[in-house]
N, C-alpha and C positions, 0 to 999 in steps of 0.2 A: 516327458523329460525336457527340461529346459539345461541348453547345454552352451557355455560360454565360453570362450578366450579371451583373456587379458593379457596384453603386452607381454607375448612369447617371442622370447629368443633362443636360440641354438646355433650349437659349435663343434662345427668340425676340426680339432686341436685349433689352430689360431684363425683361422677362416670362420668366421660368421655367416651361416645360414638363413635363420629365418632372424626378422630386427622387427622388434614389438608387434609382432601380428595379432589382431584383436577380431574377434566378431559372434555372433552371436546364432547358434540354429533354433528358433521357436519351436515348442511343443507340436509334431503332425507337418512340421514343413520341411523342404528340401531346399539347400543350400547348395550351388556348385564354388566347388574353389576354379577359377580359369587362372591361366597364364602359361606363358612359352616353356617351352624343356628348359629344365636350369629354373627355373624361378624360387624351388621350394615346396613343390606341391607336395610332392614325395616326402620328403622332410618331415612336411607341419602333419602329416595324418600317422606318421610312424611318433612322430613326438605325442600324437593325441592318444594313442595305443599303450604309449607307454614302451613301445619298443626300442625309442631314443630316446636320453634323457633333454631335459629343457634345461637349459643354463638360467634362464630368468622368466617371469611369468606366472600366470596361475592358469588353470585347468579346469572348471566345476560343473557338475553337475548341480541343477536344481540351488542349491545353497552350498552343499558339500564340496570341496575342495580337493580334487584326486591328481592335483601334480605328480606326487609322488608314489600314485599306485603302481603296483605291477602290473604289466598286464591281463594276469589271471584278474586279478582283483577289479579290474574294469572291466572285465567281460562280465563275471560275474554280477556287475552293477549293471548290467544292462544295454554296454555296449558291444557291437560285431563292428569286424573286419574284413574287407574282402579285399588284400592287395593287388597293386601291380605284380602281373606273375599267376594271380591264382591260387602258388601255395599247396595245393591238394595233397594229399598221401598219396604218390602214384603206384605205388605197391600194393595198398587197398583197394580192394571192390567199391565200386558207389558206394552200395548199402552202407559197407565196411567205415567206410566217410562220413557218413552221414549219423551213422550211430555213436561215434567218438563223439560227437558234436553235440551228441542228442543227451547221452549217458551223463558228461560234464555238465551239464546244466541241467537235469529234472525232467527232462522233457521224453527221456524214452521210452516206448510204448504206448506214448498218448496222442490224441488227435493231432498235436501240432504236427507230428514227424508226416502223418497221411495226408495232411491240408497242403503242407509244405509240397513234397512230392507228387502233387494235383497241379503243381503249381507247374512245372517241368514234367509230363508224360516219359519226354525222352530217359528221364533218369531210373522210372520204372522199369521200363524194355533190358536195362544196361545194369539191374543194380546188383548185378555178378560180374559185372565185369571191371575187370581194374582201373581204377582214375586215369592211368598214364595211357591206357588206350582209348579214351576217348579224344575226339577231335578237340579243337581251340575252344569252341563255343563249348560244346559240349563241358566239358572241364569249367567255363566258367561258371553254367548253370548250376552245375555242380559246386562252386566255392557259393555261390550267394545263397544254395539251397541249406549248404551245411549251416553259414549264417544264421540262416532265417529260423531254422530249426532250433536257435539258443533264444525264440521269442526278446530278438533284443528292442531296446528303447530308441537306440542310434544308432541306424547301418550307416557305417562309414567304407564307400568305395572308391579304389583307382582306375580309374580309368577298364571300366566295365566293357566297355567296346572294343578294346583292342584289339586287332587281327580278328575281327569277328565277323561272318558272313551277314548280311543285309537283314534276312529274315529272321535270324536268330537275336539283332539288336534291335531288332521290333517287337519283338516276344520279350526280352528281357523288358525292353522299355515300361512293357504292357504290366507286366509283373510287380514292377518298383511302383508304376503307377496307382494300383492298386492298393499298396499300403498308403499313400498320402494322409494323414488325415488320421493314422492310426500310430506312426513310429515314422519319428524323424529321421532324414536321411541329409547326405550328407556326401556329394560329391565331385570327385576329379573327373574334370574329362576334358578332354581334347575337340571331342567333336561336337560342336557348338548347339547342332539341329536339336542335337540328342538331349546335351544339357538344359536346353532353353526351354523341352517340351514338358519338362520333371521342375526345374527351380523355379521357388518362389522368392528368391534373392539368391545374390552372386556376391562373391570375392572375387578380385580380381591382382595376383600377388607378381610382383616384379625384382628380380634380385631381392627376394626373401621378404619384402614390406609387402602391406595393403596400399595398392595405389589405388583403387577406386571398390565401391561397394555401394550394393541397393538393392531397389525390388527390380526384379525383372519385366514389369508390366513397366515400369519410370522408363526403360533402356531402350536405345536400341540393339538391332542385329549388329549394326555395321560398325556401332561405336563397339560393342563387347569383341569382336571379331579381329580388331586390331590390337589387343591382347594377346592374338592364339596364332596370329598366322606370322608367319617366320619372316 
């Protein structure tokens, strides 16, 4: 899947969020969006979901043009989301999670949901226990498993590491790495080591525009870094 932006904008009633943001995720690569809190990061991946709508712009996948899908109708096409937050059913069991995800998309009872699940151990040990009692990480491994399990084209995540213990954003990492090369990805984060170890090009968005963009092998640390730090 080749997945584009052209000149999106969005609006918060008469506040302006995001001002022609444009760029492009190639087919098997990983994009990070960088920039400070307040910039828009938030914004431009709830506008790509379809969760908010885009006051001006286009959207496309491939050739197709899904500004105005819903966001069933974009999952459906191929796209997952794993927001800031997480998200989960905390009232469901893993399994319970994980099946909702699996059953909406084709995918249940077939190898993806066991491959998936290989992929996170921990989520086996737990998958009777309720989403809201598992830990921070835990919970997140859990939204990117459920993802994973709709076999998307484009996982699009926020800020994946959040409040996340050391060893468990090295396993994640491991994880996302793994797909490169098979399903484009597509991500926010904060924490620079992390994005820099996964992208193969950066966004770099300041009060809702692209102020800079490239490959990440062109950049440096220090230059992307003053982007993120406060």
């Amino acid at each position: 899947m080749r997945f584009r932006v052209e000149g999106l904008d969005q609006h918060y009633g008469s506040a302006q969020v995001l001002r022609r943001v444009g760029f492009e995720v190639p087919p098997g690569e990983c994009v990070a969006v960088l920039g400070r809190n307040g910039a828009g990061k938030t914004t431009l991946l709830k506008c790509l979901m379809g969760v908010l709508p885009a006051t001006r712009g286009r959207v496309l996948v491939d050739e197709t043009e899904i500004t105005g899908w819903s966001s069933y109708r974009r999952s459906a096409a191929g796209l997952a989301y794993v927001p800031q937050g997480r998200e989960i059913f905390s009232e469901l069991t893993v399994g319970e999670n994980i099946d909702a995800a699996a059953r909406a998309h084709g995918t249940f009872g077939t190898a993806t949901v066991e491959d998936t699940i290989a992929l996170f151990p921990i989520l086996k040990q737990m998958w009777r226990r309720p989403g809201g009692a598992l830990s921070g990480g835990q919970q997140q491994q859990l939204a990117i498993a459920r993802a994973l399990v709709t076999r998307p084209s484009l996982l699009i995540l926020d800020e994946p590491t959040e409040g996340i213990q050391p060893n468990l954003v090295a396993a994640i990492r491991d994880v996302l790495a793994s797909f490169k090369g098979k399903i484009s990805l597509l991500l926010v984060e904060q924490y620079l080591d992390f994005a820099l170890s996964l992208a193969d090009a950066f966004v770099v968005l300041s009060r809702g525009g692209v102020i800079e963009a490239g490959r990440t092998e062109s950049s440096s640390r220090e230059l992307l870094s003053r982007h993120i730090a406060i």
